[in-house]
PyMOL CGO cylinders between C-alpha atoms (Angstrom):
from pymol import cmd
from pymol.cgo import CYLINDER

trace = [
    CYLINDER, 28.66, 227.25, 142.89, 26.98, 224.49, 144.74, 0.3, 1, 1, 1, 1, 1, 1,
    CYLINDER, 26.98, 224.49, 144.74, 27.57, 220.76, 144.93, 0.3, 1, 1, 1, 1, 1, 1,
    CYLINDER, 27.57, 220.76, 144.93, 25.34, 218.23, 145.93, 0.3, 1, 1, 1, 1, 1, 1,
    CYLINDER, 25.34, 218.23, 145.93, 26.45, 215.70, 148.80, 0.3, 1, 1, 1, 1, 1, 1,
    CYLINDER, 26.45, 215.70, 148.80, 24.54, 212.31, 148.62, 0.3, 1, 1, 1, 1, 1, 1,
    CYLINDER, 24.54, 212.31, 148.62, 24.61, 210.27, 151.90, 0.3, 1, 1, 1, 1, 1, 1,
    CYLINDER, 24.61, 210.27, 151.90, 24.23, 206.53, 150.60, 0.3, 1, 1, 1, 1, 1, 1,
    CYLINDER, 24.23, 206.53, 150.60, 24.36, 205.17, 154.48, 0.3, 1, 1, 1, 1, 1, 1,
    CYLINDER, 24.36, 205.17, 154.48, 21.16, 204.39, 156.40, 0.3, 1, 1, 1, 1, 1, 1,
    CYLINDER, 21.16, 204.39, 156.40, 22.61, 206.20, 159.59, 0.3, 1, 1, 1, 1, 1, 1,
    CYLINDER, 22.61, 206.20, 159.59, 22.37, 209.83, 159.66, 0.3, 1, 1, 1, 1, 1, 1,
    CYLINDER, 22.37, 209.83, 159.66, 25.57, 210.82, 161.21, 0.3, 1, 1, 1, 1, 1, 1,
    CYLINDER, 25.57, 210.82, 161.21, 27.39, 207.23, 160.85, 0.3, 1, 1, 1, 1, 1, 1,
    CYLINDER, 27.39, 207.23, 160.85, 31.10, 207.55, 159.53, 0.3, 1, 1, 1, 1, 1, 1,
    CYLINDER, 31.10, 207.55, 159.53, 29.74, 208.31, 155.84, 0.3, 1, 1, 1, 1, 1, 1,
    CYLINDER, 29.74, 208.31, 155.84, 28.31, 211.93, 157.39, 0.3, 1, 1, 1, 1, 1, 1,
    CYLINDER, 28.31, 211.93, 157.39, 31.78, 211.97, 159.25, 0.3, 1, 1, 1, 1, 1, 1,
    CYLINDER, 31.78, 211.97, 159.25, 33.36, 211.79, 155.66, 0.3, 1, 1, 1, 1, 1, 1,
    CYLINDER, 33.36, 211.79, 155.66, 30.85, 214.25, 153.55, 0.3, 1, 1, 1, 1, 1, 1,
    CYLINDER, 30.85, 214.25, 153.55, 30.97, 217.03, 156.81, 0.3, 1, 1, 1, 1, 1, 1,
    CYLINDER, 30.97, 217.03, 156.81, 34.56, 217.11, 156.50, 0.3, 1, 1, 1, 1, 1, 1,
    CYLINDER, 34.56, 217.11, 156.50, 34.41, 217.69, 152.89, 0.3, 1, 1, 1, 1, 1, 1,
    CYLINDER, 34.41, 217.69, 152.89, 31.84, 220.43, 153.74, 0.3, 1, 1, 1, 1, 1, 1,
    CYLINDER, 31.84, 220.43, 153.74, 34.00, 222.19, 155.62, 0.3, 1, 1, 1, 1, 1, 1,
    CYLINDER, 34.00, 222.19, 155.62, 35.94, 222.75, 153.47, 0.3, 1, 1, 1, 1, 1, 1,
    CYLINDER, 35.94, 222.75, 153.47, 33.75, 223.80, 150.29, 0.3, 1, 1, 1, 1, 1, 1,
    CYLINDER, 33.75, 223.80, 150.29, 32.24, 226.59, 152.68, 0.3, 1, 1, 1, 1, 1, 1,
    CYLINDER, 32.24, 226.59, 152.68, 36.26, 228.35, 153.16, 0.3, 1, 1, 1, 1, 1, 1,
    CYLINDER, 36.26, 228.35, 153.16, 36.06, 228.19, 149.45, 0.3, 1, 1, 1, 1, 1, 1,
    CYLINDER, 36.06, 228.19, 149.45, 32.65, 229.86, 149.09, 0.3, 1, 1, 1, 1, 1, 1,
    CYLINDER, 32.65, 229.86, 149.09, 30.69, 226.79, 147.61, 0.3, 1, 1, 1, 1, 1, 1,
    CYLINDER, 30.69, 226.79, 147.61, 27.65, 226.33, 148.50, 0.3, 1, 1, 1, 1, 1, 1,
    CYLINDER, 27.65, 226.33, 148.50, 26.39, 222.15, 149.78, 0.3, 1, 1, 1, 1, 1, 1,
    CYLINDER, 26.39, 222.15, 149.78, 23.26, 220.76, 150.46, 0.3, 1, 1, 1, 1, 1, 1,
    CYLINDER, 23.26, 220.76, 150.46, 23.45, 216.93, 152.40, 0.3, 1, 1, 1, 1, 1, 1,
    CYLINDER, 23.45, 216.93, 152.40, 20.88, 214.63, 151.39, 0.3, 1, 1, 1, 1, 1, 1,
    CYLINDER, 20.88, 214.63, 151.39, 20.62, 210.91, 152.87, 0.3, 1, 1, 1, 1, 1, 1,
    CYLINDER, 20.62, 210.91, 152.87, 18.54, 208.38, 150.83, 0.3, 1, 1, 1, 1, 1, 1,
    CYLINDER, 18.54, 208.38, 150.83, 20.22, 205.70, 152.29, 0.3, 1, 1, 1, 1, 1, 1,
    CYLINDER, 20.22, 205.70, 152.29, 17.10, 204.81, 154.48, 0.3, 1, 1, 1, 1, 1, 1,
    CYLINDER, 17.10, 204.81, 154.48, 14.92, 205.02, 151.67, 0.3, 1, 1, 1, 1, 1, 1,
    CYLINDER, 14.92, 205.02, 151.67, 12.46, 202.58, 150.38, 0.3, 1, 1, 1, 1, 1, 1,
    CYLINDER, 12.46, 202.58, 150.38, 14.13, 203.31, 146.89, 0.3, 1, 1, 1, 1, 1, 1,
    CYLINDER, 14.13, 203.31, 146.89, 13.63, 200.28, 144.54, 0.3, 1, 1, 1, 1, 1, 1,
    CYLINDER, 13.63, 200.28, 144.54, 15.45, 199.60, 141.54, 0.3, 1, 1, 1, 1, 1, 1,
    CYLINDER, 15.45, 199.60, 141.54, 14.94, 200.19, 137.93, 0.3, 1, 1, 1, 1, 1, 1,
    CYLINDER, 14.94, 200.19, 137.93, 12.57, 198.18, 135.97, 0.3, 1, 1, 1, 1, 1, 1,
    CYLINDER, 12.57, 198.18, 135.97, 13.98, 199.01, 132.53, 0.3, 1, 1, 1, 1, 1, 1,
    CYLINDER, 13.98, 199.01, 132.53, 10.09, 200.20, 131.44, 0.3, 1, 1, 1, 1, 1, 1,
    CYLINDER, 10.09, 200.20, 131.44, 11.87, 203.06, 129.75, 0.3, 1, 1, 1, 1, 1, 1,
    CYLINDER, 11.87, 203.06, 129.75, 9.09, 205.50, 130.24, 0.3, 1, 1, 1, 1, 1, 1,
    CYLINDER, 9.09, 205.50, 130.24, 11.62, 208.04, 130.95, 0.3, 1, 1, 1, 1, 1, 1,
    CYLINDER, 11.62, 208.04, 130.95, 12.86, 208.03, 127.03, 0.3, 1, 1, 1, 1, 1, 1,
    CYLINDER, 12.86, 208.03, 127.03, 9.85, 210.15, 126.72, 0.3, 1, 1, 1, 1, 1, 1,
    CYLINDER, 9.85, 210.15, 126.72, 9.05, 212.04, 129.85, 0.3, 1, 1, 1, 1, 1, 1,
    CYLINDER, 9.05, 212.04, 129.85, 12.87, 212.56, 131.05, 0.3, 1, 1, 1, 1, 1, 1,
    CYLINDER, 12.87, 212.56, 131.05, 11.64, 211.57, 134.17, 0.3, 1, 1, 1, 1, 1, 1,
    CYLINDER, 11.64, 211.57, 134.17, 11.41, 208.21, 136.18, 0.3, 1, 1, 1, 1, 1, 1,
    CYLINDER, 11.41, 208.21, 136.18, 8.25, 206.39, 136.33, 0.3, 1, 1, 1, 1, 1, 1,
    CYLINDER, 8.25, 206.39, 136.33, 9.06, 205.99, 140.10, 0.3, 1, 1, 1, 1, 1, 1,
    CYLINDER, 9.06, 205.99, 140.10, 8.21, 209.48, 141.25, 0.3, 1, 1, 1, 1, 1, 1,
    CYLINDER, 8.21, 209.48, 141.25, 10.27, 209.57, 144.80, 0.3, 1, 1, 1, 1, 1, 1,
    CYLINDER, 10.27, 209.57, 144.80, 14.03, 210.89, 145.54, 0.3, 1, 1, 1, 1, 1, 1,
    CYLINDER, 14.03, 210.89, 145.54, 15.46, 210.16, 142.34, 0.3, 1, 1, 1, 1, 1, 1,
    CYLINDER, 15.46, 210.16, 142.34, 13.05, 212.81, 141.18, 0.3, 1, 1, 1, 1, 1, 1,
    CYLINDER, 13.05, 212.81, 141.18, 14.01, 215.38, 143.40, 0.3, 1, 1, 1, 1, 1, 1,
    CYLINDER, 14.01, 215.38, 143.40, 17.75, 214.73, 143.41, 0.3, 1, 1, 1, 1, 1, 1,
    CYLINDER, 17.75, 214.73, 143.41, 17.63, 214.65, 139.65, 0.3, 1, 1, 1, 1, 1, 1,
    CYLINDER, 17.63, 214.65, 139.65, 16.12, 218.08, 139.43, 0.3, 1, 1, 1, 1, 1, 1,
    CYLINDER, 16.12, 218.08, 139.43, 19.06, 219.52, 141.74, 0.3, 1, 1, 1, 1, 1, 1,
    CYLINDER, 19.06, 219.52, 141.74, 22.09, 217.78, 139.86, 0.3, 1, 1, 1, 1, 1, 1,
    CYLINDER, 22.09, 217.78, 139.86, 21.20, 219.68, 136.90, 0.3, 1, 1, 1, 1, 1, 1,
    CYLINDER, 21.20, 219.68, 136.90, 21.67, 222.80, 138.61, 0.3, 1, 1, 1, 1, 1, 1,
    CYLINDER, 21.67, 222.80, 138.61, 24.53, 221.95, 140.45, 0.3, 1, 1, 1, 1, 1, 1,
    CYLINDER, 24.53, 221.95, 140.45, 28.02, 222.00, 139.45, 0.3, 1, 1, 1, 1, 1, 1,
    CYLINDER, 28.02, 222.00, 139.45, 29.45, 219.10, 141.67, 0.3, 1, 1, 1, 1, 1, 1,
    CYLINDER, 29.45, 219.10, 141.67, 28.37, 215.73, 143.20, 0.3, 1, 1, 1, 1, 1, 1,
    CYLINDER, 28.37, 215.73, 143.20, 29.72, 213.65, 146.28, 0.3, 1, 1, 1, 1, 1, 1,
    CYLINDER, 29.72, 213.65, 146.28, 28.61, 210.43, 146.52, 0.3, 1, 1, 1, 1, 1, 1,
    CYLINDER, 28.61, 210.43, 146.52, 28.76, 208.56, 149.88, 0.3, 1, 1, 1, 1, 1, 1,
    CYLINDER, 28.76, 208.56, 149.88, 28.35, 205.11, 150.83, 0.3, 1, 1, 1, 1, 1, 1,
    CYLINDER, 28.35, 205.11, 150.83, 28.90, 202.45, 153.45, 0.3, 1, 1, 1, 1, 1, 1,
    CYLINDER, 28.90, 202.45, 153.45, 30.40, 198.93, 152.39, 0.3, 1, 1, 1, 1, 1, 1,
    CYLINDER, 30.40, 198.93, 152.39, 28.57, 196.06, 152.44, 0.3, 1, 1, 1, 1, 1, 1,
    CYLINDER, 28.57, 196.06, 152.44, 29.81, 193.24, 150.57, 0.3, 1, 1, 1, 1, 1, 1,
    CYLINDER, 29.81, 193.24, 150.57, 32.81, 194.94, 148.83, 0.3, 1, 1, 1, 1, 1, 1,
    CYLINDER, 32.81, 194.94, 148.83, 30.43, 196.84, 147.28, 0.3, 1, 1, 1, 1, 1, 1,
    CYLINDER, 30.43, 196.84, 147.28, 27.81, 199.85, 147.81, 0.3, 1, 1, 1, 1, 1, 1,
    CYLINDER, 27.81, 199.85, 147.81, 24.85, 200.19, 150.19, 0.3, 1, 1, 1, 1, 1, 1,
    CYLINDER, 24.85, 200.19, 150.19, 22.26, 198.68, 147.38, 0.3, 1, 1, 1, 1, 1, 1,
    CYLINDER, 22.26, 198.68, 147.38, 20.00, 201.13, 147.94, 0.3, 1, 1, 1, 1, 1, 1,
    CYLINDER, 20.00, 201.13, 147.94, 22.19, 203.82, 147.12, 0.3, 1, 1, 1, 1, 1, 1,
    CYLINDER, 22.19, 203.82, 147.12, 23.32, 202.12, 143.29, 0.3, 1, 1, 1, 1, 1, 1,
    CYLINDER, 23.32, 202.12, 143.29, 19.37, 201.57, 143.12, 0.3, 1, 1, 1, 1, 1, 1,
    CYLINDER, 19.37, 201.57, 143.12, 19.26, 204.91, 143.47, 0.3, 1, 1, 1, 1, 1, 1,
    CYLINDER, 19.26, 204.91, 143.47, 21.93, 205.83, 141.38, 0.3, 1, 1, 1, 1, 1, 1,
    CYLINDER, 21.93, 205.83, 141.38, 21.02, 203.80, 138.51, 0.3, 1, 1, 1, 1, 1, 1,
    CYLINDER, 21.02, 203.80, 138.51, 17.45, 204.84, 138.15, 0.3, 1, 1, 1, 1, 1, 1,
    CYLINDER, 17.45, 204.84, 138.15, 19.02, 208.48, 138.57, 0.3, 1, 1, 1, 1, 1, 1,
    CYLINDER, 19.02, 208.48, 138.57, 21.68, 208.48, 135.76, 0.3, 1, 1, 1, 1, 1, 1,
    CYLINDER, 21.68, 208.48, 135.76, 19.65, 206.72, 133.61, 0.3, 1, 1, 1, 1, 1, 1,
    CYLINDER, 19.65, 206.72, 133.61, 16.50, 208.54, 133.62, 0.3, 1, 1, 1, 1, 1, 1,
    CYLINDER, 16.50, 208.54, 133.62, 17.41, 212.53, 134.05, 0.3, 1, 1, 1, 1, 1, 1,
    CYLINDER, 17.41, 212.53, 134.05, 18.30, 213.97, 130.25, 0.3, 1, 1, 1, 1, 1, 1,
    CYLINDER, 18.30, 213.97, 130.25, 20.07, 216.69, 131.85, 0.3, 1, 1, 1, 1, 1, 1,
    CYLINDER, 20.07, 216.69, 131.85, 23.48, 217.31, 130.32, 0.3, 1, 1, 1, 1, 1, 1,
    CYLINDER, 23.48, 217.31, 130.32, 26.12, 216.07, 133.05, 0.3, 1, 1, 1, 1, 1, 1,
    CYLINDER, 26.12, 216.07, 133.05, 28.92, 217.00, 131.11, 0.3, 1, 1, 1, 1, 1, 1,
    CYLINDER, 28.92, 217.00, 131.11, 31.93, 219.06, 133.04, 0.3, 1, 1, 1, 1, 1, 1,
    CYLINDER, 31.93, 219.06, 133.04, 30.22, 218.63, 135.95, 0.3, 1, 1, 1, 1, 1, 1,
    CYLINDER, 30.22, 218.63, 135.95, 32.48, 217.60, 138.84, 0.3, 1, 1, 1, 1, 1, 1,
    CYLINDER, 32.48, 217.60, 138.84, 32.03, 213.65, 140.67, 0.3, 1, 1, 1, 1, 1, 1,
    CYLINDER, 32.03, 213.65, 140.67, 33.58, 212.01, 143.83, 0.3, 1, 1, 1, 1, 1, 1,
    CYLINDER, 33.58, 212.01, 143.83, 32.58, 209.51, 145.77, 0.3, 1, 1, 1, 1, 1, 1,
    CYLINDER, 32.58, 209.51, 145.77, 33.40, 208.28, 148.98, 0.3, 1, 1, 1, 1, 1, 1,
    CYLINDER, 33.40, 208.28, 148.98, 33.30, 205.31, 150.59, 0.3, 1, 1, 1, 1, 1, 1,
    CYLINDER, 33.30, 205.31, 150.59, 33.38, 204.06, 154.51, 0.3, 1, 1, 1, 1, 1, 1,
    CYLINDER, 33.38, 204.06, 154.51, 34.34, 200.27, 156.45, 0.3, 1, 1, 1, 1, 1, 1,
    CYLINDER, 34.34, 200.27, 156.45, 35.55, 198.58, 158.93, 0.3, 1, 1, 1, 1, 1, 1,
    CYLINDER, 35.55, 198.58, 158.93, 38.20, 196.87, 157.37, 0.3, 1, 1, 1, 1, 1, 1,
    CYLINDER, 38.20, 196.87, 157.37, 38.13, 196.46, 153.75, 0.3, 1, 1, 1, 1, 1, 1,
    CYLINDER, 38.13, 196.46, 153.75, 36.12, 196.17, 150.78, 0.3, 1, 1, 1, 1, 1, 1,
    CYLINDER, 36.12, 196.17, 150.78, 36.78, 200.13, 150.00, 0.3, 1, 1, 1, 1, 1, 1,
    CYLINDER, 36.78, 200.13, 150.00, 38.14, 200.00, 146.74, 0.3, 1, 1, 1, 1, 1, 1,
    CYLINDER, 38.14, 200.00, 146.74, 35.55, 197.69, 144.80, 0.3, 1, 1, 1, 1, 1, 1,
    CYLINDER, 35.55, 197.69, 144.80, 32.85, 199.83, 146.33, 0.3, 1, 1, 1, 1, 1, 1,
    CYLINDER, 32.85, 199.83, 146.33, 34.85, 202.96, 145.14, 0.3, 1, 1, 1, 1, 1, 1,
    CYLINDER, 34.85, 202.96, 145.14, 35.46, 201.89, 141.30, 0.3, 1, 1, 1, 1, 1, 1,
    CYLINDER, 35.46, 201.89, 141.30, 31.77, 200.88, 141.66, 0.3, 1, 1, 1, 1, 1, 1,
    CYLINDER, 31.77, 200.88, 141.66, 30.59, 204.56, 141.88, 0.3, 1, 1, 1, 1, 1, 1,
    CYLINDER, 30.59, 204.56, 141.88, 32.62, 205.85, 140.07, 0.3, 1, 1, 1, 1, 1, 1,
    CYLINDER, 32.62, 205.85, 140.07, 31.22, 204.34, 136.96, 0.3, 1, 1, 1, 1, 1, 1,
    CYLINDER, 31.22, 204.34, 136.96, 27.98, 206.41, 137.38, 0.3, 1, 1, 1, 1, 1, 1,
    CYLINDER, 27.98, 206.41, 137.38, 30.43, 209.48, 136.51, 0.3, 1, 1, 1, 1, 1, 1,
    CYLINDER, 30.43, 209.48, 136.51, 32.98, 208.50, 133.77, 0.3, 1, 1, 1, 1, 1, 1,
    CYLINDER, 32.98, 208.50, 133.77, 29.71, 207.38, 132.03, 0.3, 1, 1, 1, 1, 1, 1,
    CYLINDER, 29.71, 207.38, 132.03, 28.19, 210.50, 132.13, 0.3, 1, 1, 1, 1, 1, 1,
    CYLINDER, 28.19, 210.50, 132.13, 31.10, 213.15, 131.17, 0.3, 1, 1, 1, 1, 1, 1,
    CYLINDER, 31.10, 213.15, 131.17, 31.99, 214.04, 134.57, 0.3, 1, 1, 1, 1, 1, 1,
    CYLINDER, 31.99, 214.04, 134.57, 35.57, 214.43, 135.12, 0.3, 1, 1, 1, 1, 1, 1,
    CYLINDER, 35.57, 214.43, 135.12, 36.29, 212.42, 138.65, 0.3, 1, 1, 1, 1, 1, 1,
    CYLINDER, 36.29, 212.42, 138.65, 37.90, 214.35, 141.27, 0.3, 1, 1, 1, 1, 1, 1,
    CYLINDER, 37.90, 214.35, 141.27, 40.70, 212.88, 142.90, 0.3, 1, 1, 1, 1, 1, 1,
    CYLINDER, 40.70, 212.88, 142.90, 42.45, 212.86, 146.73, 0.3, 1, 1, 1, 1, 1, 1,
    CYLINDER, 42.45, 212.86, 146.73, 46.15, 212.00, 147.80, 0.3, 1, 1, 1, 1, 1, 1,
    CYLINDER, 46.15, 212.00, 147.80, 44.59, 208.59, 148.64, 0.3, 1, 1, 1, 1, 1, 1,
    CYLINDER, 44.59, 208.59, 148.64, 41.61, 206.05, 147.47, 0.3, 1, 1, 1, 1, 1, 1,
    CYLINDER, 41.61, 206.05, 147.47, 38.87, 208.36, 148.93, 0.3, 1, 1, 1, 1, 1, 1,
    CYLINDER, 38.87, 208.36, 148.93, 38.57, 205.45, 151.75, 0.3, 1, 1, 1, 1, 1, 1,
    CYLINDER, 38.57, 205.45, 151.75, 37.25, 206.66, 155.71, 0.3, 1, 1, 1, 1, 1, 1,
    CYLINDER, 37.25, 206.66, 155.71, 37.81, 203.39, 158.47, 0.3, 1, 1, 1, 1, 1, 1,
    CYLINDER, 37.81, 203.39, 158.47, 35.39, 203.21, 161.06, 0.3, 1, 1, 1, 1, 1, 1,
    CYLINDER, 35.39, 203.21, 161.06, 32.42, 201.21, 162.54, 0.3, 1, 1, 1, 1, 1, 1,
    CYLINDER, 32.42, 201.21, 162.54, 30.75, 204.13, 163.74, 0.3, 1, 1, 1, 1, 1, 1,
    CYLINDER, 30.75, 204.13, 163.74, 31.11, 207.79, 163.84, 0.3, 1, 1, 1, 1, 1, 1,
    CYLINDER, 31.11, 207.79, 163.84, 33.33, 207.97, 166.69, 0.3, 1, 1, 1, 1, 1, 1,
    CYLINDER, 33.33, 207.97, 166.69, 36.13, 205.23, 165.09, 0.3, 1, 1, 1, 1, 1, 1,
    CYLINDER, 36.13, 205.23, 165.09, 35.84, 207.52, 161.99, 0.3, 1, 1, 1, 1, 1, 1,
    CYLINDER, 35.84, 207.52, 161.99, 36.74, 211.10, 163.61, 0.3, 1, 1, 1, 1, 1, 1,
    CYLINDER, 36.74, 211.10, 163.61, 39.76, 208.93, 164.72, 0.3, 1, 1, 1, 1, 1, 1,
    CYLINDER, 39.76, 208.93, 164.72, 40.55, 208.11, 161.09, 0.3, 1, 1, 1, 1, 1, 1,
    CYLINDER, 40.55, 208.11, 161.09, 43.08, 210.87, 160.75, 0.3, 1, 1, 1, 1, 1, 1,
    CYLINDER, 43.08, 210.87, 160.75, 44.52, 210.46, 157.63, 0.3, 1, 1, 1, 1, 1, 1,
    CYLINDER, 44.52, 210.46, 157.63, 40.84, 209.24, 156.52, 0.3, 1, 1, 1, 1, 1, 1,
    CYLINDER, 40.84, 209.24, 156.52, 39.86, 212.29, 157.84, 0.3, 1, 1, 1, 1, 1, 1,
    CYLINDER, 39.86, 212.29, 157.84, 42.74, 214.45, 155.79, 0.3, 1, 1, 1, 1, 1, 1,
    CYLINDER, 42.74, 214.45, 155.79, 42.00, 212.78, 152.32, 0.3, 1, 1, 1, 1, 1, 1,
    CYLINDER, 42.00, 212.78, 152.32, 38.56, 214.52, 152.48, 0.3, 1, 1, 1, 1, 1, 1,
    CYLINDER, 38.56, 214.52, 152.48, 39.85, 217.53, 152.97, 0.3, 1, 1, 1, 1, 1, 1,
    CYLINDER, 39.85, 217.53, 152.97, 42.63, 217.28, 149.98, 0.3, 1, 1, 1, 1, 1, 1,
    CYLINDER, 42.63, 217.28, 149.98, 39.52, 215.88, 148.61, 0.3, 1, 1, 1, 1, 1, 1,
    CYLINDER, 39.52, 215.88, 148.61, 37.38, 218.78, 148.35, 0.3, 1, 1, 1, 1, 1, 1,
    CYLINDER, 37.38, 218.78, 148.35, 39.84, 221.22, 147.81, 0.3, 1, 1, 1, 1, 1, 1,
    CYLINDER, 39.84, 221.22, 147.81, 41.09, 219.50, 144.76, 0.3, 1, 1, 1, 1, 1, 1,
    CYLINDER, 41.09, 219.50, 144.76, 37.04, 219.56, 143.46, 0.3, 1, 1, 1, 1, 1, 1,
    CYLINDER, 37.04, 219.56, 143.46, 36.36, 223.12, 144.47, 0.3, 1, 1, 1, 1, 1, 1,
    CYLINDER, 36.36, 223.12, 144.47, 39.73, 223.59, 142.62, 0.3, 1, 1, 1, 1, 1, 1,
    CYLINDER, 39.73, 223.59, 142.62, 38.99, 221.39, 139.42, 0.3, 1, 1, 1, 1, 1, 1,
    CYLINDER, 38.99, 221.39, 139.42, 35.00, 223.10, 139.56, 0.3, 1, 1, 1, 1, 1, 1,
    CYLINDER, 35.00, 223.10, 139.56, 36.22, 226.93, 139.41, 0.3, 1, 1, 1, 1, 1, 1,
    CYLINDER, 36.22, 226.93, 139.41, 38.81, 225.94, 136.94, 0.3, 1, 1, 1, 1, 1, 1,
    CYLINDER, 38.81, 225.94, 136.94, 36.32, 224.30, 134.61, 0.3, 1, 1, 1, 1, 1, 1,
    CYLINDER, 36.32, 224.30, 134.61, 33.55, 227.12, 134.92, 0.3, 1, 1, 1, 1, 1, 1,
    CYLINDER, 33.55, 227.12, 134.92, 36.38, 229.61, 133.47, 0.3, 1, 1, 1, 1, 1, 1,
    CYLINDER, 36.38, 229.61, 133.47, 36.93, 227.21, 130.60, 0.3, 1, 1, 1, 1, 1, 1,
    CYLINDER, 36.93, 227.21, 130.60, 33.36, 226.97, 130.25, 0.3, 1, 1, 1, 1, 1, 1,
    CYLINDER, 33.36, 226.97, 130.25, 33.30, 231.17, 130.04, 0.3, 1, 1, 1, 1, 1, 1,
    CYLINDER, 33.30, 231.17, 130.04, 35.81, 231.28, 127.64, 0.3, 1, 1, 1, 1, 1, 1,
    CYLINDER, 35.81, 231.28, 127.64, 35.35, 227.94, 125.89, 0.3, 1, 1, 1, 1, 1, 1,
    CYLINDER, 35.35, 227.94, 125.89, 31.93, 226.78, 125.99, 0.3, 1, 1, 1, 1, 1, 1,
    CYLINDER, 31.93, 226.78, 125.99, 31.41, 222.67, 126.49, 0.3, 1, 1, 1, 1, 1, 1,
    CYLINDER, 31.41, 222.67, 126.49, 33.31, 220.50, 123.76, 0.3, 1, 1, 1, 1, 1, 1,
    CYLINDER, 33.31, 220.50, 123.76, 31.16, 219.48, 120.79, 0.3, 1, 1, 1, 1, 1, 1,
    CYLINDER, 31.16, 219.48, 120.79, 29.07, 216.47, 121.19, 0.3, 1, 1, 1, 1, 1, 1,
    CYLINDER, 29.07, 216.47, 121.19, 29.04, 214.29, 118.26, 0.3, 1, 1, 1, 1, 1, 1,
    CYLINDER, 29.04, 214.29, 118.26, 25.41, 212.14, 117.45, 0.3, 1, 1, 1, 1, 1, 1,
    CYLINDER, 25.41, 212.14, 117.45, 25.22, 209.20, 120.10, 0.3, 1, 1, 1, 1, 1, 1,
    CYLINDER, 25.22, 209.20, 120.10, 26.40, 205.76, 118.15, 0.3, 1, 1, 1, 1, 1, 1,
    CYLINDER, 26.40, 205.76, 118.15, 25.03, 202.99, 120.08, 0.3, 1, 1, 1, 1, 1, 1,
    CYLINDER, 25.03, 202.99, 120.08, 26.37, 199.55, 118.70, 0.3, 1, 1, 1, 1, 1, 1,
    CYLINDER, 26.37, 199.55, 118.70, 25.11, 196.15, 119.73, 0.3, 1, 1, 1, 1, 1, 1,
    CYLINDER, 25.11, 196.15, 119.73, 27.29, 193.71, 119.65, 0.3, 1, 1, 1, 1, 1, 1,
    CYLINDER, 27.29, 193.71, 119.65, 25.48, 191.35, 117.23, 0.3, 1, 1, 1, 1, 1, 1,
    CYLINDER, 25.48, 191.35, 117.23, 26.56, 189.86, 114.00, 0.3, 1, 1, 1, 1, 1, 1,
]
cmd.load_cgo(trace, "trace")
């Protein structure tokens, strides 16, 4: 099993890598394999709605969101990291994000989400609901801690001090290596639910 661990901050062992190394950790003791990748000081722009990926399942922007997009389809778990800025997530990471989930055609369904987010002081929980949308969008059951999945710290070093921060990652990923294994058996014996055709209404009279 592997799961995919998406660094939204623009500093490459700030208190977001604090957060995401504690989670992986813990997915190693359970056998699962992680790979870290930081786009957060990326020149990733936004999406253009050109919608050249209806046809090529592909963006038009050929950069991380490529790459990344590639990987999530063969991984069974995602962890998605960010700083706060504004009561809300590093831009460049929902740039990335949105150009992401809305050009890969892979099926996302059953695979596992989280994100994670990282301040000072406050702003946490906007930023948190924020991400989350990319998952309960795309059929991903949402992993959950004992806690908002909130680290505090300015840096690094205030994080590691974070101790029940700290301890909410680690429920954190044991709860999603948990919730992964457990849907992969259902899967086995199951297979994915049935998928009805896609009704799209516009709300238009």
């Amino acid at each position: 099993m592997k799961v995919l661990l998406i660094n939204g901050s623009p500093h490459e062992k700030g208190s977001v890598y604090t957060a995401l190394h504690e989670m992986e950790q813990v997915f190693a003791k359970e056998g699962i394999e992680t790979e870290l990748i930081r786009v957060g000081h990326l020149p990733i722009r936004s999406c253009i709605a050109c919608k050249n990926c209806y046809a090529t399942g592909k963006c038009v922007f050929d950069d991380a969101v490529n790459e990344v997009a590639k990987k999530l389809e063969e991984a069974d778990g995602m962890v998605v990291g960010s700083p706060v800025y504004f009561a809300a997530a590093n831009p460049t990471l929902s740039a990335f994000l949105t150009r992401l989930f809305y050009s890969s055609h892979a099926d996302l369904r059953m695979k596992v989400g989280a994100a994670i987010v990282s301040a000072r002081r406050g702003g946490t929980t906007a930023a948190f609901d924020e991400l989350n949308k990319f998952f309960t969008i795309s059929g991903m059951p949402v992993a959950s801690s004992q806690y908002w999945n909130n680290i505090h710290g300015n840096n690094a070093e205030e994080a590691a001090q974070d101790g029940e921060g700290l301890q909410i990652m680690r429920t954190l990923a044991s709860n999603m290596a948990f919730l992964m294994k457990s849907i992969a058996l259902g899967k086995e014996k199951y297979g994915l639910p049935e998928r009805e055709t896609r009704v799209r209404t516009n709300f238009i009279r």
